[in-house]
C-alpha positions as CSV (number, residue, x, y, z in Angstrom):
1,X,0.0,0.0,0.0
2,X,2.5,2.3,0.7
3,X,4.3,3.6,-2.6
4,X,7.5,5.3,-3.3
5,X,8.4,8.1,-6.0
6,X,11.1,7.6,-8.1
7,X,12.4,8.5,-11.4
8,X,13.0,5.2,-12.6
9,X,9.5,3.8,-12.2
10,X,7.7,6.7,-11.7
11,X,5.5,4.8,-8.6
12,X,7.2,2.0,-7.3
13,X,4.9,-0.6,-5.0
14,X,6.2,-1.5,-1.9
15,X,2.8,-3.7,-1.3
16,X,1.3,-5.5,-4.0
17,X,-2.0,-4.9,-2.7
18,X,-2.0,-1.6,-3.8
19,X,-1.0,-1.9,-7.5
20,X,-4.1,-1.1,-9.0
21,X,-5.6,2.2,-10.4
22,X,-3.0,5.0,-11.4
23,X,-3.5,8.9,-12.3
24,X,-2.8,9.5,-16.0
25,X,-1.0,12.2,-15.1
26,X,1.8,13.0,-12.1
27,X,0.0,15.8,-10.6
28,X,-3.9,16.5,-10.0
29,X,-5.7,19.0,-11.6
30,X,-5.6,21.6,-8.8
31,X,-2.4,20.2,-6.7
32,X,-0.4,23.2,-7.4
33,X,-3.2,26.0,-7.6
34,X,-2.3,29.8,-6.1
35,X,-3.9,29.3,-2.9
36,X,-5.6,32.9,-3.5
37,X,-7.5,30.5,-6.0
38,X,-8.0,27.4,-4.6
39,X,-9.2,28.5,-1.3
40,X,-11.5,31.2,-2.1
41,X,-14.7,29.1,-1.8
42,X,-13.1,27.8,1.3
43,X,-13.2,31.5,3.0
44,X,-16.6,32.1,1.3
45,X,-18.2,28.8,3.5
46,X,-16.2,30.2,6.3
47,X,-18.0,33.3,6.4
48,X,-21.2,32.2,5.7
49,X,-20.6,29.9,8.4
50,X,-19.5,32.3,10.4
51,X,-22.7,34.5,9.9
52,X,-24.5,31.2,10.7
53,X,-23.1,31.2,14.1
54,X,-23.2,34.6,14.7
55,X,-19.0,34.8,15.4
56,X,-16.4,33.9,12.6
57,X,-14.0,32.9,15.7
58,X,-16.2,29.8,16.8
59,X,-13.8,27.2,15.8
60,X,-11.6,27.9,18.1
61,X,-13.3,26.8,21.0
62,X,-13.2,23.8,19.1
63,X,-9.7,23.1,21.4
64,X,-10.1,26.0,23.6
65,X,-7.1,25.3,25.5
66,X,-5.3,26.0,22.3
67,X,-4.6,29.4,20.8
68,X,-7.1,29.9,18.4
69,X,-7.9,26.8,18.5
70,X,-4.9,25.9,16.3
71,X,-6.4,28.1,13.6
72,X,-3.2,30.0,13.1
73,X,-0.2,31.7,15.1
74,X,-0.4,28.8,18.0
75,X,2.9,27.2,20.1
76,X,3.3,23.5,18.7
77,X,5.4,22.9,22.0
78,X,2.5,24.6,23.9
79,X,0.1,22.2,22.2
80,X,2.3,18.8,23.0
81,X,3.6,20.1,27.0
82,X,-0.4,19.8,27.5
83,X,0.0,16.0,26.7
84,X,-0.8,14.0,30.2
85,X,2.2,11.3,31.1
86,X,0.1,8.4,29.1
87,X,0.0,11.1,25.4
88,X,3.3,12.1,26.1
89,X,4.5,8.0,26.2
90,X,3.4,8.6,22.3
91,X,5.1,11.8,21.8
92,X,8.7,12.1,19.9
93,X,10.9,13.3,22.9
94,X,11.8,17.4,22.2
95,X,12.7,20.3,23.7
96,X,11.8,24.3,23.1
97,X,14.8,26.8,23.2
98,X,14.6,30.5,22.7
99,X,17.0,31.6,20.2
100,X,19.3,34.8,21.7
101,X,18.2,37.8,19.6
102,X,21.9,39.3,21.0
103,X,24.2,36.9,21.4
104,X,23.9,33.9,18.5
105,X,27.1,33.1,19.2
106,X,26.0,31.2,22.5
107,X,22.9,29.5,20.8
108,X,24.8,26.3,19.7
109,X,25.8,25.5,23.4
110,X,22.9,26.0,25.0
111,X,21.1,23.5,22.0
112,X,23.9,21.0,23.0
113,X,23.6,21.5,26.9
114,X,19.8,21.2,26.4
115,X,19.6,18.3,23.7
116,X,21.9,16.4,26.8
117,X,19.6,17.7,29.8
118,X,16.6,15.8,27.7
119,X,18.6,12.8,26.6
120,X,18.6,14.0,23.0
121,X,20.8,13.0,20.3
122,X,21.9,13.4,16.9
123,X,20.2,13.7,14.3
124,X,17.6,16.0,14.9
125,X,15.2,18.4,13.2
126,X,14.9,21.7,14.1
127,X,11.4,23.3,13.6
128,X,9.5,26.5,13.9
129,X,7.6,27.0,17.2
130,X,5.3,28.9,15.5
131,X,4.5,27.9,11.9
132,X,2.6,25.7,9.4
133,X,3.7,24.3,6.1
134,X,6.7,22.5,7.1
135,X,8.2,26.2,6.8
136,X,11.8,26.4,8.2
137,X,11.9,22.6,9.2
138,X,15.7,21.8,8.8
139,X,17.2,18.1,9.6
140,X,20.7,18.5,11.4
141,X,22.2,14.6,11.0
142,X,25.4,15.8,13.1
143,X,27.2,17.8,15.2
144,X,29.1,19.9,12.9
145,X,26.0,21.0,10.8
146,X,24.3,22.6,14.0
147,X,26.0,26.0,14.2
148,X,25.2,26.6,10.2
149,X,21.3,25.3,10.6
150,X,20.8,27.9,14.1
151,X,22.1,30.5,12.3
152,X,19.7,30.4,9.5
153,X,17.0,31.1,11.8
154,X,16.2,35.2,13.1
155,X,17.7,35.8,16.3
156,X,14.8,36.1,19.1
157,X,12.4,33.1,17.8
158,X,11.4,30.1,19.4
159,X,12.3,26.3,17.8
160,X,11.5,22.5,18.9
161,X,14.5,20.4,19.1
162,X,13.3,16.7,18.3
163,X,14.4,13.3,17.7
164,X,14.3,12.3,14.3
165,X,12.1,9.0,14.0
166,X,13.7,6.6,11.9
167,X,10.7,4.8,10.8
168,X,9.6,4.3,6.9
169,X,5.8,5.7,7.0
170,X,5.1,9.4,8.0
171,X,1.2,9.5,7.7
172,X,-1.7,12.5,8.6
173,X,-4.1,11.1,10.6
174,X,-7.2,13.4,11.1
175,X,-9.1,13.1,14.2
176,X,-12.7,14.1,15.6
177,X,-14.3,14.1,18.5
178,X,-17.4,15.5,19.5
179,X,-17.7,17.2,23.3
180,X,-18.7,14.3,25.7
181,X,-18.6,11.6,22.9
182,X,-17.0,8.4,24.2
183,X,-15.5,7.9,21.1
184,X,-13.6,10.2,18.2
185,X,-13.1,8.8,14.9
186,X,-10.6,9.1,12.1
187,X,-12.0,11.2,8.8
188,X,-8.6,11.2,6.8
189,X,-5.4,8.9,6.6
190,X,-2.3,10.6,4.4
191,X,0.5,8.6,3.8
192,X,3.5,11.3,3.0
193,X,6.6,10.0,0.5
194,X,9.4,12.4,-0.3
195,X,10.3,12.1,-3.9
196,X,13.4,10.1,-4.8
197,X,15.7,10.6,-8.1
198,X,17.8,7.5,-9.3
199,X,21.1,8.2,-10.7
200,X,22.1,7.1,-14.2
201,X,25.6,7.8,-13.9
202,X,25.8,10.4,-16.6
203,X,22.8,13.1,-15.6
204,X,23.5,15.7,-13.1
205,X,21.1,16.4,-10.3
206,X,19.3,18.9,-12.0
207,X,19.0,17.2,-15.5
208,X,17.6,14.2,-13.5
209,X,14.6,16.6,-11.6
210,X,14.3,18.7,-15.3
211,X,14.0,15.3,-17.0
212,X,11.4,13.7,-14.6
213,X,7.8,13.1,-15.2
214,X,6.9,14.9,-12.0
215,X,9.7,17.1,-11.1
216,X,10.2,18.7,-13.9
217,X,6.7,20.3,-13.6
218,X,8.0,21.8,-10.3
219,X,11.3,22.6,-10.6
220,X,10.9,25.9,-8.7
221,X,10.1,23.7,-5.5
222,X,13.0,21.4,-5.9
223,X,16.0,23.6,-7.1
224,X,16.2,25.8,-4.6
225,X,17.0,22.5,-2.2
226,X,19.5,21.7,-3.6
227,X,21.4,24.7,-4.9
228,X,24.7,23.4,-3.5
229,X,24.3,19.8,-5.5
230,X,22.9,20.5,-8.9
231,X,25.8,19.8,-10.5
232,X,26.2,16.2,-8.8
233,X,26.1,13.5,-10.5
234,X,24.8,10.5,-8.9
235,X,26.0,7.2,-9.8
236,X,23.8,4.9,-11.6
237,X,21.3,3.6,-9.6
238,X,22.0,5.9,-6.5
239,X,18.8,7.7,-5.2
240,X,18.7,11.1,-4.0
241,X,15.9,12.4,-1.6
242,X,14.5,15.7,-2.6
243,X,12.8,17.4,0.4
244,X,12.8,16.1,3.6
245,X,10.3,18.2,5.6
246,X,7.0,16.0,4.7
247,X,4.3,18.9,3.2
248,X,2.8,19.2,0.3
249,X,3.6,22.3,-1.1
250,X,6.9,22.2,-0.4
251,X,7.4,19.3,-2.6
252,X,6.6,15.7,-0.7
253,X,3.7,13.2,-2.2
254,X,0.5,12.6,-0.4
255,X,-1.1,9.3,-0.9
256,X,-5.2,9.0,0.1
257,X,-4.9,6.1,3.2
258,X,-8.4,6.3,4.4
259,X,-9.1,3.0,4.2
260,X,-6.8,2.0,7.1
261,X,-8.4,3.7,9.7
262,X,-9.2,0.7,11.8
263,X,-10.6,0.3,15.2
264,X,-7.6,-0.3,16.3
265,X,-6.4,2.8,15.2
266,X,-9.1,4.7,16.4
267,X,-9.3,3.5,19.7
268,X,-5.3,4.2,19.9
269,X,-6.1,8.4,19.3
270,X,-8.7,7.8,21.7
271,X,-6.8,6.6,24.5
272,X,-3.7,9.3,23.3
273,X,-5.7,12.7,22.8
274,X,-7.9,11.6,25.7
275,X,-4.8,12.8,27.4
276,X,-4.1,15.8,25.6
277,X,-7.3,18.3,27.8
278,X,-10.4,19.1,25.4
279,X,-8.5,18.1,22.0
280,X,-11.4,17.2,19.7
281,X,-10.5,18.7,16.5
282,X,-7.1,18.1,14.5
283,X,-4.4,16.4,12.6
284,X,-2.1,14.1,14.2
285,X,1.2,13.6,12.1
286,X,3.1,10.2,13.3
287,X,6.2,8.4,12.0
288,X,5.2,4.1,11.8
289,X,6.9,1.2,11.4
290,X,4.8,-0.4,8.5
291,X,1.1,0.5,7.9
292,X,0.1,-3.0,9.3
293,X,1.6,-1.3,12.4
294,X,0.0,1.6,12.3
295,X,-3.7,-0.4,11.0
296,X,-2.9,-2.2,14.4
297,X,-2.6,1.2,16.3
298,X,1.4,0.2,17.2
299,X,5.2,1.4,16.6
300,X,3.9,4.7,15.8
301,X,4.9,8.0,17.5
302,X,4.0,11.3,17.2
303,X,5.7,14.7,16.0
304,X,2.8,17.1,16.1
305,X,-0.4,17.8,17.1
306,X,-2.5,20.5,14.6
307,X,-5.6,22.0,15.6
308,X,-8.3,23.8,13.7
309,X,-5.9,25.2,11.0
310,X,-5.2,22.0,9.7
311,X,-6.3,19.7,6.7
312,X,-7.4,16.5,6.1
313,X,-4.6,16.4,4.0
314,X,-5.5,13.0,1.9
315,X,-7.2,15.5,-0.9
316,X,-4.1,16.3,-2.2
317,X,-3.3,12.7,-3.5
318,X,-3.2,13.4,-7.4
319,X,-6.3,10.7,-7.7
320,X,-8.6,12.9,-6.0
321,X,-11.6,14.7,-7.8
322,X,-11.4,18.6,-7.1
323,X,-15.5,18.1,-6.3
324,X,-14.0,15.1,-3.7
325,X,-11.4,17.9,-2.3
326,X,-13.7,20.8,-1.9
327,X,-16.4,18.0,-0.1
328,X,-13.9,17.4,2.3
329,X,-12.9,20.7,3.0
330,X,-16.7,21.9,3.4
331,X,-17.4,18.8,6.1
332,X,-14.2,19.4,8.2
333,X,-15.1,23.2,8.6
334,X,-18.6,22.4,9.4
335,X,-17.5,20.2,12.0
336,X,-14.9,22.7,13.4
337,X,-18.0,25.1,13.8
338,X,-20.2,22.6,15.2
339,X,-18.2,21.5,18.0
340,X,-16.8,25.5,18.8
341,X,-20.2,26.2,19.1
342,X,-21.0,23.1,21.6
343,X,-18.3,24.5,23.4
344,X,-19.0,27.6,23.7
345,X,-22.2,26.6,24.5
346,X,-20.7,24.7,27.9
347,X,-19.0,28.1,28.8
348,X,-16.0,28.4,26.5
349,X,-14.6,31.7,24.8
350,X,-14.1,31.7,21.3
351,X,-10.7,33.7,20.4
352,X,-12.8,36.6,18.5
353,X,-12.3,37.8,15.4
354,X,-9.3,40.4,15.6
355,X,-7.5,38.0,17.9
356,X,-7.6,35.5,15.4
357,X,-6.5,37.8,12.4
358,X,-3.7,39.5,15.1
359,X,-2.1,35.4,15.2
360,X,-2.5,35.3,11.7
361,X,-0.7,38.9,11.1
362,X,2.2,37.0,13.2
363,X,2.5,34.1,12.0
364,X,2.8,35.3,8.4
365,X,5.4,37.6,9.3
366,X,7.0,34.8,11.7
367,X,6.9,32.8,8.7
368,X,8.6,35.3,5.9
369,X,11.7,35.1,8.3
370,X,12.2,31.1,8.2
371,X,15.2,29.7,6.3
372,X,13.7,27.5,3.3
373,X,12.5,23.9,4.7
374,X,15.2,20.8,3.8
């Protein structure tokens, strides 16, 4: 079921079982839209919503211990410290440091002295505190490349330092819950492949992504990478990973998994976010050992949990229908408003309207100053 990109084969099976239909073409018809376009109808149902409920802010008291209910501008660490000891079991270990808006020089040891304090090793991946996209996400494999990656980031910002996982299947697992449901249950599964190039031999790096089926449609999101190695030239059969950090837009392949949300599964995320106080609405992002594992709710862990402002991310799997993608889109918001306005209704706060556009004023700023994502 799980499939990997590559140049050779275009979509390589790594389980027979999924080796059926195939997209005639490598992206889908709206993939790579300006989201100015794409989303318009999205904002339109918002407000309409919005006017519906009488406050365009009710989603977030969806999680109302969140900040904005995870709409936009919220602390991923703030989001996985409230994790109770039996979420946090699931949780890749991290730790938050503020980066020195003065003295950069020092930031590198007090990384070190705090990646030792929490039993943290190389490699590691630095992320954004703030932020969304897989903006500024930057993998440090050793030592020696830390000073280089911290001083890519503006001075006075806060970053996660965590554990890189190293299991094979990154996967989106979108979760609801309803206020006093005894149960939540899984609306979207995304399976998340970077995009591998085998070498010839002869072709350079950038002949390789220009001569591709699907890279060379988006070369603007893969040359910058790898400015430093376009003139590489890989030997034959060697294959080169083109973006680490696993989003979308910034290059990696999302495959539709909905059908392995199991019971298992489900009653895993129950037991985890359970643990995590008054998370009902949200993506979990996990690193698993195989998807049998993950069917099985097993092996997996954790390296974020989104609230409100995030997708079920499976409509971006090149098969899906832009009618399937906007569907999806419509029922997830409706839901976000539904259970903010339960909420509120038990004596929440939504965040209001200008706080909510103030996080988003931030964020986007926040966000111009990230280095580009590996």
């Amino acid at each position: 079921m799980l499939q990997k990109y590559d140049a050779a084969s275009e979509i390589t099976d790594l389980d027979a079982s999924d080796s059926s239909e195939k997209s005639p073409h490598p992206l889908s018809l709206f993939e790579f839209w300006p989201g100015s376009v794409f989303y318009t109808p999205i904002v339109l149902y918002w407000i309409a919503m919005g006017i519906r409920y009488g406050d365009f802010s009710v989603p977030s008291a969806a999680n109302p211990r969140i900040e904005t209910g995870g709409l936009c501008g919220e602390s991923k660490s703030g989001i996985l410290d409230m994790a109770g000891s039996i979420a946090k079991s699931w949780i890749a270990p991290y730790v938050v440091m503020d980066l020195s808006r003065t003295q950069r020089e020092q930031d590198v040891e007090r990384c070190l002295s705090l990646m030792k304090e929490h039993d943290l090793s190389f490699p590691v991946v630095l992320k954004p505190d703030i932020g969304c996209n897989g903006t500024g996400v930057k993998l440090v494999p050793y030592r020696e490349a830390l000073p280089g990656t911290l001083a890519q980031f503006p001075g006075g910002v806060k970053i996660l330092i965590q554990d890189l996982i190293d299991k094979p299947v990154e996967a989106g697992l979108f979760y609801i819950r309803e206020p006093d449901a005894p149960q939540g249950h899984i609306t979207s599964i995304t399976y998340k492949e970077a995009p591998l190039l085998r070498g010839d031999g002869k072709s350079t790096i950038e002949e390789l992504i220009r001569n591709d089926l699907r890279t060379s449609l988006l070369p603007e999101i893969y040359l910058p990478r790898l400015r430093t190695r376009l003139q590489e030239i890989p030997p034959l059969g060697k294959e080169v990973q083109l973006v680490f950090a696993g989003n979308h837009c910034k290059g990696s392949i999302f495959r539709d998994g909905r059908a392995d949300a199991t019971d298992a599964l489900t009653q895993r995320l129950d037991m985890i976010l359970r643990d995590v106080p008054d998370f009902h609405f949200g993506r979990i992002d996990v690193k698993a050992a195989s998807i049998a594992a993950l069917r099985a709710g097993e092996d997996f862990q954790i390296i974020e949990i989104n609230g409100v402002g995030s997708e079920a991310t499976h409509i971006w799997d090149r098969r899906t229908t832009l009618w399937e993608a906007y569907r999806a889109q419509f029922y997830h918001y409706h839901q976000a408003f539904k259970i903010g306005a339960a909420n509120r209704a038990r004596g929440w706060k939504t965040c209001g309207a200008l706080t909510m556009l103030r996080h988003w004023r931030k964020q986007r700023r926040l966000l111009a100053s990230y280095p580009l994502n590996d």
